[in-house]
VORO-602365 format. One line per field, with one value per residue (C-alpha): residue in one letter; x, y, z. Coordinates in Angstrom, 1 decimal. Example, Ala and Ser with C-alpha at 12.3 -4.5 7.8 and 13.67 -1.06 7.14 Angstrom:
<rs>
residu <- [A:S]
px <- [12.3:13.7]
py <- [-4.5:-1.1]
pz <- [7.8:7.1]
</rs>
This chain:
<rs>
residu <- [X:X:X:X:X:X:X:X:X:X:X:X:X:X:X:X:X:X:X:X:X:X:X:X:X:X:X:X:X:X:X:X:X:X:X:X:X:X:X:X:X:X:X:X:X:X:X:X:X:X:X:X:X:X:X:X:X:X:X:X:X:X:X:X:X:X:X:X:X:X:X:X:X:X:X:X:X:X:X:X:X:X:X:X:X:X:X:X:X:X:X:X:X:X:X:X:X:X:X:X:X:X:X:X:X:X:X:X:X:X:X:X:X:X:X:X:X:X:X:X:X:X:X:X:X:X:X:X:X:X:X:X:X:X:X:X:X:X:X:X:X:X:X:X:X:X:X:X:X:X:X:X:X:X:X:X:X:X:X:X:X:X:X:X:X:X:X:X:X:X:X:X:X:X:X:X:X:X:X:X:X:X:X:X:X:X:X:X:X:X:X:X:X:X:X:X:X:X:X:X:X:X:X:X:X:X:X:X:X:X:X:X:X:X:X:X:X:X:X:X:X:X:X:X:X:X:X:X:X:X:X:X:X:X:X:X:X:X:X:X:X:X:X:X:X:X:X:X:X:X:X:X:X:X:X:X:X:X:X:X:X:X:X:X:X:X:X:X:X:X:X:X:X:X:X:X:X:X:X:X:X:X:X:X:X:X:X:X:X:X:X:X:X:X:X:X:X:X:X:X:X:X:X:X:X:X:X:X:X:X:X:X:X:X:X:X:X:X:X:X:X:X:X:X:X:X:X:X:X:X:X:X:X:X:X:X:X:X:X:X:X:X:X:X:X:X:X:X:X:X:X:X:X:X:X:X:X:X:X:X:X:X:X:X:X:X:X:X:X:X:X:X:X:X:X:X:X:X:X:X:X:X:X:X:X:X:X:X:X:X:X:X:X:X:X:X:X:X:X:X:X:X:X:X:X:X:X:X:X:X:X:X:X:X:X:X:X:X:X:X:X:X:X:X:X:X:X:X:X:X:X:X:X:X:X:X:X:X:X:X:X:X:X:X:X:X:X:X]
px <- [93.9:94.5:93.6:96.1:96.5:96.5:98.8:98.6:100.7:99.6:98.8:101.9:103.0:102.7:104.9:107.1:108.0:107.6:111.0:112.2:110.8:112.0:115.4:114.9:113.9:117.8:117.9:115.1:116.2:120.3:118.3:116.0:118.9:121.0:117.9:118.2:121.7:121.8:124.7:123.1:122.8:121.0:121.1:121.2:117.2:115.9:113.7:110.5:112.4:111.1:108.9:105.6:106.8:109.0:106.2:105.0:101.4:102.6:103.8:100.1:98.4:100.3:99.2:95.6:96.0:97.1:94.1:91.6:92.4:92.3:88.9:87.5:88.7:87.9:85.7:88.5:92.1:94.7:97.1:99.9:103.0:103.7:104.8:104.9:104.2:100.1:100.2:100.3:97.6:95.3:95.1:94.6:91.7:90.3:90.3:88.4:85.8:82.2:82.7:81.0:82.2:82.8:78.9:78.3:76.4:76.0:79.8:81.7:84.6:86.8:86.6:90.5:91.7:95.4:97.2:100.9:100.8:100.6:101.2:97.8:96.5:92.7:93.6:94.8:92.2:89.3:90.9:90.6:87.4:86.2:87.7:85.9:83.4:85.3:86.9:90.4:93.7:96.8:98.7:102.4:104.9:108.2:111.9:112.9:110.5:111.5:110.3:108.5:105.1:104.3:106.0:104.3:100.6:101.3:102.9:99.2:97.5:99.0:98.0:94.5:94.3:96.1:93.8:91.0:91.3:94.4:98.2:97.7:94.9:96.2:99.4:97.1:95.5:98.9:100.9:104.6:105.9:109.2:113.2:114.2:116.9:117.1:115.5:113.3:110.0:111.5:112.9:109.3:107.7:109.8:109.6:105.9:105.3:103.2:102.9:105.7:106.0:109.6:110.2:113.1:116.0:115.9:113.0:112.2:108.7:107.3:107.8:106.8:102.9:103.5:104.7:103.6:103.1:100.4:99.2:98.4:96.2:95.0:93.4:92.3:89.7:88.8:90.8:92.3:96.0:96.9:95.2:96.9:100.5:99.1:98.5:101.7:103.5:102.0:103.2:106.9:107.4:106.0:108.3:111.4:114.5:113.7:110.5:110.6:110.2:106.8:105.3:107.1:104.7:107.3:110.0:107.4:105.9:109.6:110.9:107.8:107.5:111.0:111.3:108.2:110.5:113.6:110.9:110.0:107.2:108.6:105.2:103.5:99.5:98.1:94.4:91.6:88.3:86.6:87.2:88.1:91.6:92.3:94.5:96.1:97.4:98.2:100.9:102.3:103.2:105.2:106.8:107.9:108.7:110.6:112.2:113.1:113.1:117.1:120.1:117.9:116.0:113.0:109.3:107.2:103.9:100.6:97.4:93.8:90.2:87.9:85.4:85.6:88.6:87.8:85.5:88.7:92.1:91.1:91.0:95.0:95.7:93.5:95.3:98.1:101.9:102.6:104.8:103.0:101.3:99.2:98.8:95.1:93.7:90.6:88.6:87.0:84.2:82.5:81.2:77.2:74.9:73.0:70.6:69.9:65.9:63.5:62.2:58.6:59.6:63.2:64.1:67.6:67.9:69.4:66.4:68.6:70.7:67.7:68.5:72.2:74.3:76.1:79.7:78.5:78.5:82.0:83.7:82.5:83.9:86.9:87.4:86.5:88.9:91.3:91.1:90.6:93.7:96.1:95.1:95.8:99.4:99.2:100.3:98.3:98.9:96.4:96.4:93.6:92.5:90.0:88.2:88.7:90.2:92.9:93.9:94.8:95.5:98.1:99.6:99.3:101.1:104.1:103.8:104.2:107.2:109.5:108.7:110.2:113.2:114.0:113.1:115.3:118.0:117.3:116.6:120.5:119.7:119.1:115.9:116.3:117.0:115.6:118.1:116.5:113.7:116.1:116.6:113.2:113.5:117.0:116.0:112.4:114.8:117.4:113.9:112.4:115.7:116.2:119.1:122.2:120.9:122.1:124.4:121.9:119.8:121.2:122.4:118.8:117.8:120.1:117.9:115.2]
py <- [79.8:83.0:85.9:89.1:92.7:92.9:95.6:96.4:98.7:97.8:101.9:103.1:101.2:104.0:106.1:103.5:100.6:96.9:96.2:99.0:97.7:94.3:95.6:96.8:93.2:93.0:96.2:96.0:92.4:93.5:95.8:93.9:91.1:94.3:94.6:91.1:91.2:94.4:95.6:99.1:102.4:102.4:99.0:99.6:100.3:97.0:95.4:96.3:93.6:90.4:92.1:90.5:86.9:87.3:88.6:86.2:85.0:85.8:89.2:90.0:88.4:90.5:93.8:92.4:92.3:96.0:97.1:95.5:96.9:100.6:98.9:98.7:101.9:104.4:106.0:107.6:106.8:109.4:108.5:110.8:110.7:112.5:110.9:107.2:107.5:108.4:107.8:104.1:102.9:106.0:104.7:101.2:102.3:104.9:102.5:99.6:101.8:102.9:106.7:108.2:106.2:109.2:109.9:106.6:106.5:102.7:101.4:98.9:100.1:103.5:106.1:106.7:110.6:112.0:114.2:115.4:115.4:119.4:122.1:124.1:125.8:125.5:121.8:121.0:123.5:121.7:118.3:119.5:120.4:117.4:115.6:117.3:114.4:111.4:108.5:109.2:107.2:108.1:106.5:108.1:107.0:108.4:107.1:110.0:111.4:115.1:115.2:118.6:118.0:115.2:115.8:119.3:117.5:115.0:117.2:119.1:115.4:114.0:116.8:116.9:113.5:113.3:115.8:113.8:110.4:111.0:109.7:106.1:105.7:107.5:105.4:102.3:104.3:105.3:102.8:104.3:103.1:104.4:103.4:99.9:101.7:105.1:108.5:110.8:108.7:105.7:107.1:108.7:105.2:103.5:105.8:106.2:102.6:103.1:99.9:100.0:98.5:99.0:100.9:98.5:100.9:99.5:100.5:104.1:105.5:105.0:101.8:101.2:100.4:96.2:97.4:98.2:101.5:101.0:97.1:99.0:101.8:99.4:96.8:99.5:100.5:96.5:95.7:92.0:92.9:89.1:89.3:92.5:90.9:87.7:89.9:91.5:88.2:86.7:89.9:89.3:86.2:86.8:89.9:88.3:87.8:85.0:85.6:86.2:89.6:88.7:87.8:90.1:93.1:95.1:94.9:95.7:98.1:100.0:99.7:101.0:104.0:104.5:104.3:106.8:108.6:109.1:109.9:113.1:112.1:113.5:113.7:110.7:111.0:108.7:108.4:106.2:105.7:105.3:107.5:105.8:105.5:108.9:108.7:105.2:107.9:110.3:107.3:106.1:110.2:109.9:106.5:107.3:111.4:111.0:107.6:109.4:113.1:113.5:114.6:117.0:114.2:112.1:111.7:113.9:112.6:113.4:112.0:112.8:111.5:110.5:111.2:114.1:115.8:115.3:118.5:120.0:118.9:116.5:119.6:120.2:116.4:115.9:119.8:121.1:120.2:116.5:115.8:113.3:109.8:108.5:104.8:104.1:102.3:100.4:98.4:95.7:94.5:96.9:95.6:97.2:97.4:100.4:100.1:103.1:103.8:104.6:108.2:108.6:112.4:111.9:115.2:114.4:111.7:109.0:106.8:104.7:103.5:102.2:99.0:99.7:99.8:103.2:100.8:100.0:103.8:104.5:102.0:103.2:106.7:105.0:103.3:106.6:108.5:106.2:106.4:109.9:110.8:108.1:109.8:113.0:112.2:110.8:107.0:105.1:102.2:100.0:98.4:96.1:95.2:92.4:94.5:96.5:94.1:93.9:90.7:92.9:96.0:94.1:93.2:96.6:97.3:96.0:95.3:99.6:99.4:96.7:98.9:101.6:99.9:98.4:101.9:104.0:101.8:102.1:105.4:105.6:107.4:105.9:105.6:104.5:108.3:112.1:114.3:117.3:117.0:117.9:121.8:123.1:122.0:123.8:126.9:126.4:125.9:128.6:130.8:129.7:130.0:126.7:126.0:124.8:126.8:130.2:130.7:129.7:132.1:134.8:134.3:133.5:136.8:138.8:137.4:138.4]
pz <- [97.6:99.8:97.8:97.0:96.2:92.9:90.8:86.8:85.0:81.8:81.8:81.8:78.6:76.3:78.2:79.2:77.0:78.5:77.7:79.7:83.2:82.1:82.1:85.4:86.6:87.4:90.1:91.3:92.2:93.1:95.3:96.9:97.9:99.2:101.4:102.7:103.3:105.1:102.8:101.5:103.4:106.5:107.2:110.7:110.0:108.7:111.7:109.8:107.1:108.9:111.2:110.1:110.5:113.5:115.7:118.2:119.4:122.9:121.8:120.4:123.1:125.2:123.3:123.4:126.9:127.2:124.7:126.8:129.9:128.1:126.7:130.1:131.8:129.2:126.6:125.0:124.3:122.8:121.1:121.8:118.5:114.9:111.7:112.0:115.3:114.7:111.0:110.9:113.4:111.9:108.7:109.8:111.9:109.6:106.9:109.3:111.1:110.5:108.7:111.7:114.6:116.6:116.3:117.6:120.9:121.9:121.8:121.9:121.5:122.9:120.7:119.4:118.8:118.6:119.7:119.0:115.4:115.7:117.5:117.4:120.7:119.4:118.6:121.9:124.0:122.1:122.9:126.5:126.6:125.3:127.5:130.1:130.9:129.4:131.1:129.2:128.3:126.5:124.8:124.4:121.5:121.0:121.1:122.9:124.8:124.0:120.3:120.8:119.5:121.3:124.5:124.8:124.2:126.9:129.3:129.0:128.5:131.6:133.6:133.1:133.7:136.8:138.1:136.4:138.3:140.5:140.0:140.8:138.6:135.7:136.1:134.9:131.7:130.4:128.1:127.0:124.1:123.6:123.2:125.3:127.8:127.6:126.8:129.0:128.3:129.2:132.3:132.8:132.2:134.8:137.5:137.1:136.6:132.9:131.3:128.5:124.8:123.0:119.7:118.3:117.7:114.0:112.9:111.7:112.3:109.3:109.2:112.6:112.1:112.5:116.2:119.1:118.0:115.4:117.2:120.2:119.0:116.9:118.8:121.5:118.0:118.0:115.3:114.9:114.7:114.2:111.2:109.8:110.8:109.2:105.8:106.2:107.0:103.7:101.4:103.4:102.1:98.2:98.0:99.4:96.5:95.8:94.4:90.5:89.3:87.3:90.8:92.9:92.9:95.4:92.2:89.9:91.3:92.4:89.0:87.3:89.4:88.6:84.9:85.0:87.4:84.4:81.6:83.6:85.8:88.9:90.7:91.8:93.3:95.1:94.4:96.2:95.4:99.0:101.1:103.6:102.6:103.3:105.7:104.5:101.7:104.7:105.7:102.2:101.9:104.8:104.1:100.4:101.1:103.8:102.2:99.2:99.1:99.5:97.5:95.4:93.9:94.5:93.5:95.3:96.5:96.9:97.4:95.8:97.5:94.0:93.4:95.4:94.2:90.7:91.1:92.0:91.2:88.5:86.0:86.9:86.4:83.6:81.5:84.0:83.6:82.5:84.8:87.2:86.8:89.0:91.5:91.9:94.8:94.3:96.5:94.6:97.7:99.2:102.4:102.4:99.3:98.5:95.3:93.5:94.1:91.1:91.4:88.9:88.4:87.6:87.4:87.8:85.0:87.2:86.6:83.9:86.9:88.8:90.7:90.5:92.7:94.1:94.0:90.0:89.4:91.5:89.9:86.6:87.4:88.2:84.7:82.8:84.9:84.4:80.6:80.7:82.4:80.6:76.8:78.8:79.4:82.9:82.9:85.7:88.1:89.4:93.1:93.7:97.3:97.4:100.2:103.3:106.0:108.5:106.6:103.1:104.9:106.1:102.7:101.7:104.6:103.7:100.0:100.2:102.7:100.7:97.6:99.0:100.7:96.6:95.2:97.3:95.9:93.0:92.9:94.7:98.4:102.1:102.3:105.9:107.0:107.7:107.6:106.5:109.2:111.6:109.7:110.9:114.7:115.1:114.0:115.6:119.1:118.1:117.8:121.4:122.8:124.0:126.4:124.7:121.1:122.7:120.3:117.2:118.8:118.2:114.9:113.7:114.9:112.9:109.9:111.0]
</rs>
């Protein structure tokens, strides 16, 4: 029997009674079939819905392919995107790689850095630099080609490595991946000749990780991607509608976060207990802020490394405003032991935990957190993941993106859209005066 992601919310009961998620069986459900049917707002933004079993061997191999010859030309790839575009593949490879791979001398694998994701001068000049002496590759994901961030990095990127290793070679260590027919990467990608991987047009950026855009990145770190798609594909089809809502953790876990939602939690925190799930946390705020924060409503997120930010904002969860509760990740398997050793002085008073082991202790924390913070007001749900693999990261995966698909409809908004990202980046162009923002140029300066 395959194992699963587990999730419990028996810690939210005394905030929310049983009987009220119950009752939300029925939505969540409506929901879920609206989903499938491609009858609620933003249908037009459903590929990610059957992504995981639709994917081909021939697809992957192909992708493989790709990685491998980035494998064998180069010590370090970039990945070139923002949002969904970086966020996906780095928490998959985060998650799967020694803490200090970049520290790593004898490799077997590219180290992976990004770039795009901001737009800091120091970022970008020390990315140079270290570049200096590395055989380099980029990898370049956008629809559009003009998003600013990441078209301004690989502008600079493509530069230095043309310089670097000359046009014909850099042609080979650049993979586009970008809209099928039209924008000024694809254009870009076809005169140049860059190997090139399509963005479907109906799938949004956070929900692109099971593409190209996170497969890529992620099998240039050594990953198995057929594994994670494997994952995913197995959480696709025990979250379809026709799953009961007592096994359908996407339901449950929608409707919970909503009923918390109309009691007055209106903040939920992610928290994980190994640190490498920092930047898996980095994704799910993207996927459910920009799912859900619309219409002036919407649980905001946030995310919390434990043990680490206990000594920090673990006093504001445990006394500040009760207006949060909190989804726990926890990673029952380890993958190394360490024992903890016997000291004859023991001037720190560990000595009792002799022969434990440092998970014992974590996961100890854990449960005493978890109390702590439910008797002070913040109802808590549990994920399990059996350990850290591609197989359950894809679950994860997508056990997080059908969640959100059910509880933006529940919670009544498109969760398939960004409309309010696009407020920052007029007035950004209005400020630098970009042709065609003439006009918005000069009315942003009168506020000024």
């Amino acid at each position: 029997m395959e194992k699963v992601i587990s999730l419990n919310v028996d810690k939210v009961f005394s905030f929310v009674n049983k009987s009220e998620i119950e009752a939300g069986a029925a939505l969540a459900k409506q929901c879920n079939e609206t989903l499938h049917k491609g009858s609620g707002k933003g249908n037009d933004f459903l590929g990610w819905l059957n992504l995981p079993s639709s994917i081909t061997d021939a697809d992957l191999k192909d992708i493989v392919n790709t990685a491998q010859v980035l494998r064998s030309k180069c010590e370090v790839v970039v990945v070139v995107g923002i949002g969904g575009s970086y966020l996906g593949a780095k928490s998959v490879i985060e998650a799967l790689s020694n803490s200090f791979d970049w520290l790593q001398k004898d490799r077997k694998n590219p180290v992976v850095v990004y770039a795009g994701q901001n737009i800091g001068e120091d970022y970008l000049s020390e990315l140079i630099a270290y570049l200096a002496d590395k055989s380099f590759g980029i990898i370049n994901i956008s629809k559009s080609g003009t998003t600013t961030e990441p078209a301004l990095s690989f502008r600079i990127l493509k530069g230095e490595l043309e310089r670097k290793v000359g046009k014909a070679e850099a042609q080979s260590r650049i993979v586009a991946i970008t809209d099928a027919a039209r924008g000024a990467l694809h254009t870009l990608a076809k005169k140049e000749g860059y190997k090139m991987y399509v963005i479907p047009d109906n799938v949004g950026g956070r929900f692109s990780v099971l593409t190209p855009v996170g497969l890529l990145p992620i099998a240039v770190a050594g990953f198995d991607i057929q594994k994670l798609v494997q994952g995913a594909a197995f959480m696709e089809k025990n979250t379809r509608p026709d799953v009961p809502f007592e096994k359908n953790l996407a339901e449950q876990y929608a409707v919970t976060r909503n009923e918390l939602y109309k009691k007055g939690k209106k903040i939920e925190i992610l928290a994980n207990y190994n640190p490498k799930l920092h930047f898996f946390a980095e994704w799910w705020k993207q996927l459910y802020g920009e799912s859900e924060g619309k219409e002036n409503k919407g649980i905001f997120n946030a995310a919390v490394d434990f043990t680490t930010d206990l000594h920090s904002m673990g006093q504001w969860i445990q006394e500040g405003e009760r207006s949060i509760f909190e989804t726990v990740l926890s990673v029952a398997n380890p993958h190394h032991t360490v024992l903890v050793p016997k000291d004859e002085e023991d001037l720190d008073g560990l000595n009792f935990l002799v022969g434990k082991r440092v998970d014992f202790v974590n996961k100890m924390a854990e449960l005493g957190t978890q109390l702590a913070h439910v008797d002070g007001g913040v109802p808590n749900i549990k994920i399990e993941i059996p350990e850290l693999s591609e197989y359950y990261l894809g679950q994860l995966i997508y056990f997080f993106e059908k969640a959100c698909g059910i509880s933006g409809y529940i919670l009544g908004v498109n969760p398939f859209d960004q409309p309010g990202v696009e407020a920052y980046k007029k007035n950004m162009f209005a400020l630098l005066n970009k042709p065609g923002f003439e006009k918005d140029h000069e009315e942003i300066q009168k506020r000024l």
